[in-house]
C-alpha positions, -999 to 999 in steps of 0.1 A, spaced: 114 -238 30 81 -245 53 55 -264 47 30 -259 21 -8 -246 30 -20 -277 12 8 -296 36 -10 -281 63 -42 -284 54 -36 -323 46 -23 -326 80 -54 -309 98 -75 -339 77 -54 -363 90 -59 -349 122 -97 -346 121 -95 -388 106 -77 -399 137 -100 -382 164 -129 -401 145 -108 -437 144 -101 -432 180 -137 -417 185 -155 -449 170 -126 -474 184 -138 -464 216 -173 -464 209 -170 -499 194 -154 -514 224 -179 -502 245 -210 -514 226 -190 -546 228 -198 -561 254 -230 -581 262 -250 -552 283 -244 -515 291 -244 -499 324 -256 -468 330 -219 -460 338 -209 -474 303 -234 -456 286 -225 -423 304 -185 -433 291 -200 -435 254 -219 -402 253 -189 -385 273 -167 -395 247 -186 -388 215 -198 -355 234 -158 -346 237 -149 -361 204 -177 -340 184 -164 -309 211 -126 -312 199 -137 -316 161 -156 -285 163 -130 -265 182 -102 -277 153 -123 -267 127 -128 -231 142 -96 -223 150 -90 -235 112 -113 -213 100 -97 -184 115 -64 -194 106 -67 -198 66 -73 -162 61 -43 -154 83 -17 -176 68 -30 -166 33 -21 -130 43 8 -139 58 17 -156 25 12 -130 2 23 -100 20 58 -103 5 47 -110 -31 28 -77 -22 51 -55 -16 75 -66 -40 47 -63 -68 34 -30 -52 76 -13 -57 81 -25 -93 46 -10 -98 59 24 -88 85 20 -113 112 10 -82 131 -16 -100 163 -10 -74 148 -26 -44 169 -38 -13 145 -72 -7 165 -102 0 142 -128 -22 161 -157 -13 155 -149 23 121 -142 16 119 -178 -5 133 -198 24 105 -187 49 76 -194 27 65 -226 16 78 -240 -20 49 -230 -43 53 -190 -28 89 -193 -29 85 -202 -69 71 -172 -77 93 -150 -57 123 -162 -70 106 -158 -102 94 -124 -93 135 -121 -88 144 -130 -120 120 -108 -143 131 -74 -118 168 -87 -129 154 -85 -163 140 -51 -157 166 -38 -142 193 -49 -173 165 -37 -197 164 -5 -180 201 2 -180 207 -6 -215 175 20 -221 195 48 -204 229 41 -214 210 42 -249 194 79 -247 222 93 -233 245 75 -258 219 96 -284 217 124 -267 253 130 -262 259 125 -304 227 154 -307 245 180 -286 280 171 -299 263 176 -335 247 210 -326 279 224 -309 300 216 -342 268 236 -363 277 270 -372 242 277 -362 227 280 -327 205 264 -316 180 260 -284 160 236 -271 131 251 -250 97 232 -230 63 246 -239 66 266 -203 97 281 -219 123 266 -199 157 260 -218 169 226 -218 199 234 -239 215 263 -259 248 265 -281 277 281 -274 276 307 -297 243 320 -288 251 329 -249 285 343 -268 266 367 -284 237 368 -253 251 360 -220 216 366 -205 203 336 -223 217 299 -204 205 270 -198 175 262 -173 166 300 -175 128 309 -184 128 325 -215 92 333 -212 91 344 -179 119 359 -173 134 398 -183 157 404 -210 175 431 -224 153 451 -252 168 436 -281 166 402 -267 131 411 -255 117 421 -294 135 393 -309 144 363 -298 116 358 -267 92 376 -282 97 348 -314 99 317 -291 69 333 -270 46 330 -301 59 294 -311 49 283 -277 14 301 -279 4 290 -308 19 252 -306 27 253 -340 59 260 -357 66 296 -374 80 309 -409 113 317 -407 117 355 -392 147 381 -396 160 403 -365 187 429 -367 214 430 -340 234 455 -331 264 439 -316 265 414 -349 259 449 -370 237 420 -390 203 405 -391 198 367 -376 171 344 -386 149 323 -364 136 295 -377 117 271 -354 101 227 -349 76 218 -328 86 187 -304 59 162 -299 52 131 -274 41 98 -288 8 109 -282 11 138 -303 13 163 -276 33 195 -280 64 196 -258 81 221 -264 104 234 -299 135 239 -312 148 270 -323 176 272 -348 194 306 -353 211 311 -386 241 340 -392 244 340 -354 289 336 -353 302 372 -346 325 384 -375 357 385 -357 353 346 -346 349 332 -378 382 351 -393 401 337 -364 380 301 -371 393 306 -406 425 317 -394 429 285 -376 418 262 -402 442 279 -428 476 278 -409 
């Protein structure tokens, strides 16, 4: 690791402390003896002219360098600080690297930076192996339903639909556009035109009743409002009740009786 600023800076004072010893050494030594020529005296104001000349020169160049070396100090914390701010917890920075060229204060907290974006990132993982651990037991529970269901976004998008509801409407799949997008006409009066109104209004509706043709039977819509934490709608799910065709649950039953 380099040399701390305060290292430096101490060593600048030093520096500054031994032009003035060997400043007034020299001045002493000429006052010392018993009378002064006008050569000596020319000596003594040469000197303290050139020793007042270097001091000044020290301290400018000083002056300029602090703010430099305390931009070129935190430049790394700075964009280390500016990724995880972006929510980029899988940066490629080599910290130890970036410890061994700064001095040992700076290289504290960038190895410390390291370890609380190790922490991040092990929080972070166990956050999404966690929702889609949850997620995954949500859809395996709605596929095993006898009910469909469909999980739509307040601009109608459809995140996720059962099996037995594209069975019965293969117009209807996943990321399609329910609201914006053209259905058949029994699709159009029922289903859409239901989820359409949900989405509207931001509010959850009573349950409704639509007859199908193809089922020869009426299905019911019944529908939830999904919310933020804020409380903002998000979109809704929409559960659709005596949606199985006939023949597939005699062959379900069928199956479960043999």
């Amino acid at each position: 690791m380099k040399n701390s600023f305060v290292g430096k800076f101490r060593n600048f004072l030093i520096l500054i402390v031994l032009i003035s010893v060997i400043q007034g050494v020299l001045i002493v030594h000429t006052f010392s003896t018993d009378k002064l020529s006008e050569e000596k005296k020319t000596d003594v104001i040469n000197i303290i002219s050139a020793s007042i000349g270097s001091q000044i020169v020290f301290l400018f160049i000083f002056i300029i360098y602090i703010p430099v070396i305390r931009k070129k100090i935190f430049v790394d914390i700075h964009k280390i600080i500016k990724e995880i701010s972006k929510g980029n917890y899988q940066t490629d920075f080599d910290f130890q690297t970036i410890a061994d060229k700064n001095d040992k204060s700076i290289a504290e907290i960038i190895l410390s930076l390291k370890k609380m974006l190790s922490m991040i990132q092990k929080f972070e993982k166990a956050r999404k192996e966690k929702i889609i651990e949850h997620k995954n037991r949500i859809l395996k529970i709605l596929r095993l339903t006898e009910n469909g269901f469909m999980i739509v976004t307040l601009d109608g998008e459809i995140r996720f639909i059962s099996d037995n509801i594209t069975d019965v409407f293969p117009s209807i799949y996943e990321n399609v556009n329910i609201v914006n997008s053209n259905f058949p006409p029994v699709i159009e009066n029922s289903i859409k035109k239901y989820i359409t109104n949900i989405l509207r209004e931001k509010s959850s509706s009573t349950a409704q009743g639509f007859f199908i043709p193809s089922l020869k039977k009426h299905i019911v819509l019944k529908s939830s409002i999904v919310q933020d934490s804020s409380g903002m709608v998000t979109g809704a799910v929409i559960a659709i009740h005596n949606i199985n065709e006939k023949k597939k649950i005699d062959k379900e039953a069928k199956q479960l009786a043999t």
